[in-house]
C-alpha positions in Angstrom: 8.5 -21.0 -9.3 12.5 -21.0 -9.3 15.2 -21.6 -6.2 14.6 -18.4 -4.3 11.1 -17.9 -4.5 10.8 -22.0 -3.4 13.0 -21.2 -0.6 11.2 -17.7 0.1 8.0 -19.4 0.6 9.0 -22.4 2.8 10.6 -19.6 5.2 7.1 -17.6 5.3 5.3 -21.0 5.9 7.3 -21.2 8.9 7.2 -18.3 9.6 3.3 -18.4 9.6 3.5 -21.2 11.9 5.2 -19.5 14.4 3.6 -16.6 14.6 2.4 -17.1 18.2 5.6 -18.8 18.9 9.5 -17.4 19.5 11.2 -17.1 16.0 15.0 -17.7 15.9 16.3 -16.5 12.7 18.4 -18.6 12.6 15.8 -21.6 12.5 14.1 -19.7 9.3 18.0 -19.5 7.8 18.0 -22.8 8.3 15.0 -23.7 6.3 16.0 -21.3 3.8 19.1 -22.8 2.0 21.2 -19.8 2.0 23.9 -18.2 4.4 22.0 -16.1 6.7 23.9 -12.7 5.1 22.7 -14.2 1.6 19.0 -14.8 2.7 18.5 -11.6 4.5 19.4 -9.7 1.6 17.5 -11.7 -0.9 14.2 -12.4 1.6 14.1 -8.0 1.7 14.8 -8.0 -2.1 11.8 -10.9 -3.0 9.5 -9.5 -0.1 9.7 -5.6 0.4 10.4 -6.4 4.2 13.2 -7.0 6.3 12.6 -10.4 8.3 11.7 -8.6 11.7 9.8 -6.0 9.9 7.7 -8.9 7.7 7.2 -11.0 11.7 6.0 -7.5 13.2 3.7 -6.5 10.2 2.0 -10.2 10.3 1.7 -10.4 13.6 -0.2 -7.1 13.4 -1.8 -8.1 11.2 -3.5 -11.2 12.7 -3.6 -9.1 15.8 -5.9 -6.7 14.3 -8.6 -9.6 13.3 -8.4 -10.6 16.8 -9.3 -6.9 17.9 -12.2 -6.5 16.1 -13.8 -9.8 15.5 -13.2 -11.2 19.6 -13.6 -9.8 22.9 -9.9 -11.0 24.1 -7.9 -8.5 26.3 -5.7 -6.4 24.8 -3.1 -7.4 26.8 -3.6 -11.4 26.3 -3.2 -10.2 22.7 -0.1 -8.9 23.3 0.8 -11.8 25.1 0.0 -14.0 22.7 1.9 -12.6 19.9 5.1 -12.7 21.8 4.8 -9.5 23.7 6.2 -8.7 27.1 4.1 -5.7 27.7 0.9 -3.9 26.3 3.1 -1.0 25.8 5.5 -3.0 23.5 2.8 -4.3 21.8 0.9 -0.8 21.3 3.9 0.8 19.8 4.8 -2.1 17.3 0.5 -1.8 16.2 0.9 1.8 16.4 3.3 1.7 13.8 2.0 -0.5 11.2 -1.3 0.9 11.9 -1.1 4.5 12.8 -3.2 4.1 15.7 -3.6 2.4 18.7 -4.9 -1.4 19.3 -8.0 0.5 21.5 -8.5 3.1 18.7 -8.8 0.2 16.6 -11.2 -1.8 18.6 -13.2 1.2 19.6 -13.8 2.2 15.9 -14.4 -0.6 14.3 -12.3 -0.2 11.4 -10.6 -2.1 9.3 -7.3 -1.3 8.0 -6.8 -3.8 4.7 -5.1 -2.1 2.7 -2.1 -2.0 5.5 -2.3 -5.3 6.2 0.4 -7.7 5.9 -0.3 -10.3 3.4 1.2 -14.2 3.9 3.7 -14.8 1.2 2.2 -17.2 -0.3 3.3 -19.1 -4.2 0.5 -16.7 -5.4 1.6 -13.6 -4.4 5.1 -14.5 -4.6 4.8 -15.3 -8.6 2.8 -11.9 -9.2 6.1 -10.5 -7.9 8.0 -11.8 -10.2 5.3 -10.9 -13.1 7.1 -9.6 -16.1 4.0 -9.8 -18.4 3.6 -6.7 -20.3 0.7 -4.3 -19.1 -1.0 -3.1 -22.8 -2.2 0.4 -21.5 -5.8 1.9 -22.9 -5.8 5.5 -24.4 -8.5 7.6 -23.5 -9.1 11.1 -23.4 -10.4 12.6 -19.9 -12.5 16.3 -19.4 -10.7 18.0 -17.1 -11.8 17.8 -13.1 -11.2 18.7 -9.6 -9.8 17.0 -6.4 -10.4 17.5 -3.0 -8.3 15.5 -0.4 -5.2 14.9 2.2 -1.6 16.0 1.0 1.5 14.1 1.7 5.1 14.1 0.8 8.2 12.2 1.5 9.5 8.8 0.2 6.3 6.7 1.7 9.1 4.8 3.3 6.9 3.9 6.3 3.3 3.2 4.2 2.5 6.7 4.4 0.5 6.9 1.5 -1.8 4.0 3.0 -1.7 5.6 6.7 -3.3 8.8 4.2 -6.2 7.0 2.7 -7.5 5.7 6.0 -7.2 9.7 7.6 -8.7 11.0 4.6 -11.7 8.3 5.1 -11.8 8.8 9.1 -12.2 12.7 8.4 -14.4 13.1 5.4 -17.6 14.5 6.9 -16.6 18.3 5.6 -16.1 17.2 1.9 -18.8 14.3 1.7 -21.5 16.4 0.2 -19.5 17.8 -2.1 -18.2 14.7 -3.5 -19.6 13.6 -6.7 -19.3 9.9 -6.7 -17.2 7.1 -4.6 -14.1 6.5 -6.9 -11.2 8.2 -5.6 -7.5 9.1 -7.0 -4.4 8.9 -5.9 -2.6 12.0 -7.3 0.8 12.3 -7.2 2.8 15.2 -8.0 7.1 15.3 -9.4 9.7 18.2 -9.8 13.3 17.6 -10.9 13.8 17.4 -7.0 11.5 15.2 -6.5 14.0 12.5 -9.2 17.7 13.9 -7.4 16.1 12.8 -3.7 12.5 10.4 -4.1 10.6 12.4 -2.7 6.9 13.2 -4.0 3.8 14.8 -3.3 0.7 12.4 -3.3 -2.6 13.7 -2.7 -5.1 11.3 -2.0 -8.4 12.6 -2.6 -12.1 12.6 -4.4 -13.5 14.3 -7.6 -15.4 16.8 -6.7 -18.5 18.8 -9.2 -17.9 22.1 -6.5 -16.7 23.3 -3.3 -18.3 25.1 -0.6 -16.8 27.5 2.1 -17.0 24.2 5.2 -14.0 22.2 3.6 -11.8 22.7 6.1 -7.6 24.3 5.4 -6.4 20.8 6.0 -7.8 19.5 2.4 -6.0 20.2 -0.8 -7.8 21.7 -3.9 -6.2 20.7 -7.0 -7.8 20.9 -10.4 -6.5 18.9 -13.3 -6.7 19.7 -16.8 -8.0 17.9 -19.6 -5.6 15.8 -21.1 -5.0 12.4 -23.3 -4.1 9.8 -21.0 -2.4 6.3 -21.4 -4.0 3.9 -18.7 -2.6 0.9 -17.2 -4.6 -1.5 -15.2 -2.8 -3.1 -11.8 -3.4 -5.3 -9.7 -4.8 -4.1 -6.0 -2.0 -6.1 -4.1 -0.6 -3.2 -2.8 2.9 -4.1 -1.6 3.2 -4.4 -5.1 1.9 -1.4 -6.6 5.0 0.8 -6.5 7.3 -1.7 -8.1 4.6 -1.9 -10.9 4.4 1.6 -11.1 8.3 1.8 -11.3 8.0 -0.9 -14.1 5.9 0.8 -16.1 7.8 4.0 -16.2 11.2 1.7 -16.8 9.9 -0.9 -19.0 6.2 -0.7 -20.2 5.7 2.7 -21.3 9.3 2.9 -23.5 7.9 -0.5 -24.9 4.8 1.9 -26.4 6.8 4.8 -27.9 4.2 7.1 -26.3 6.0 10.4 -25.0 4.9 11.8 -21.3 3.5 15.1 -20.7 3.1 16.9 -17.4 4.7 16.5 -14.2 2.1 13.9 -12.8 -0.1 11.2 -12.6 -2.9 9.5 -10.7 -4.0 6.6 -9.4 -7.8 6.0 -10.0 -9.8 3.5 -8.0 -13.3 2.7 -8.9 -15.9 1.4 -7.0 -15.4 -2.2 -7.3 -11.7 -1.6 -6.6 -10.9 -4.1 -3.0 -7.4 -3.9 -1.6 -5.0 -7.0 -1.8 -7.8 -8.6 -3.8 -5.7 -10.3 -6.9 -9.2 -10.3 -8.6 -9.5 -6.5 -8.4 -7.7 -3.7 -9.5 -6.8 0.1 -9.5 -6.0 2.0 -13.4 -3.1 4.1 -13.1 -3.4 7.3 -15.9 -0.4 9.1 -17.7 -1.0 12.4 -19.1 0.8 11.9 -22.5 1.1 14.1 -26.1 
């Protein structure tokens, strides 16, 4: 690794060790190396996070294990984790999660795909991947989607909070649904590039549609269309700055020229979120 990322990781292994502990920031500074303005920036810059946002989103995360594989109180929980109240504690889950800690518990579910992964040498050095994706060409018949619609910036991990709605409230569309891969649509106007915002459908291919889908579900039907198709990796703090790289860097690298205002992510069956073995193939409708 280099400087930063060395100094990067021995900050999150502290971090991690403290989890169930107070955390002065300015004992991780400390560890760091850098002046505590130069270390903020640059741990937000390597890691996606501010510091208190990374603390909260592990926390959470090892939170929600404790929820669903223990019988431990909410409260003692809480407690555990450095929270004064169950209240306080609620409404830090509620918003990495979306839902409450006895929502959680109650159903059984498991959010992965917004957990909060360690920073670890591994996932740190995918970060700083520069390898050049080669993308596949194929050609692809032209289908339908059914699904949940969102737009904004994702700023909060809406897109994420989207997939696990769309699963929780399925039962109206399941029948209709003609296999278990699933897209990731998202949708661009030259508004969309002045202020970041998008539309993202997250959804399933569909072979028809009968009159019980419910008016919350969007119908969208793309046509057929040559695509160029680059594989990612499932970590998915990282999949927007890949995305971003292969619009800035990969794609120019290919000479191939962009039709369409869209593309999709596609996830197939095997596909396991914040596996580094697994991964999701993002399509580009091109000429």
């Amino acid at each position: 690794m280099n400087y930063y990322y060395d100094n990067i990781l021995n900050s999150a292994n502290y971090i991690e060790e403290n989890l169930t502990n107070d955390i002065n920031i300015s004992d991780i500074v400390e560890r760091a190396g850098f002046s505590k303005f130069h270390f903020l920036r640059i741990f937000r810059a390597i890691s996606g996070y501010t510091i208190n946002d990374y603390i909260k989103r592990r926390r959470m995360t090892e939170a929600a294990k404790l929820l669903i594989s223990t019988n431990m109180r909410i409260i003692d929980i809480a407690i555990l984790y450095v929270y004064s109240s169950q209240e306080a504690f609620t409404r830090a889950f509620k918003d990495v999660y979306n839902v409450t800690p006895n929502y959680y518990r109650t159903n059984k579910i498991s959010y992965c795909n917004l957990n909060q992964l360690t920073l670890s040498e591994e996932i740190l050095k995918s970060k700083g991947d520069n390898e050049f994706i080669e993308p596949i060409i194929v050609e692809k018949d032209s289908f339908t989607l059914v699904g949940l619609e969102y737009e904004g910036k994702n700023s909060k991990h809406e897109v994420p909070k989207l997939w696990n709605q769309l699963y929780e409230n399925m039962g109206d569309i399941e029948r209709n649904v003609s296999n278990q891969a699933c897209y990731g649509l998202e949708l661009y106007d030259e508004i969309s590039e002045e202020n970041g915002c998008f539309k993202y459908i997250a959804g399933f291919e569909i072979n028809s549609y009968s009159a019980d889908i419910k008016a919350d579900k969007k119908i969208v039907k793309i046509e057929k269309s040559k695509y160029a198709v680059f594989p990612i990796k499932a970590i998915i703090d990282n999949i927007p700055k890949t995305i971003s790289k292969i619009y800035s860097v990969f794609l120019p690298q290919t000479g191939l020229k962009i039709k369409c205002n869209y593309d999709f992510e596609y996830y197939d069956d095997n596909f396991i979120p914040n596996s580094n073995e697994s991964f999701l193939y993002f399509y580009i409708p091109i000429e």
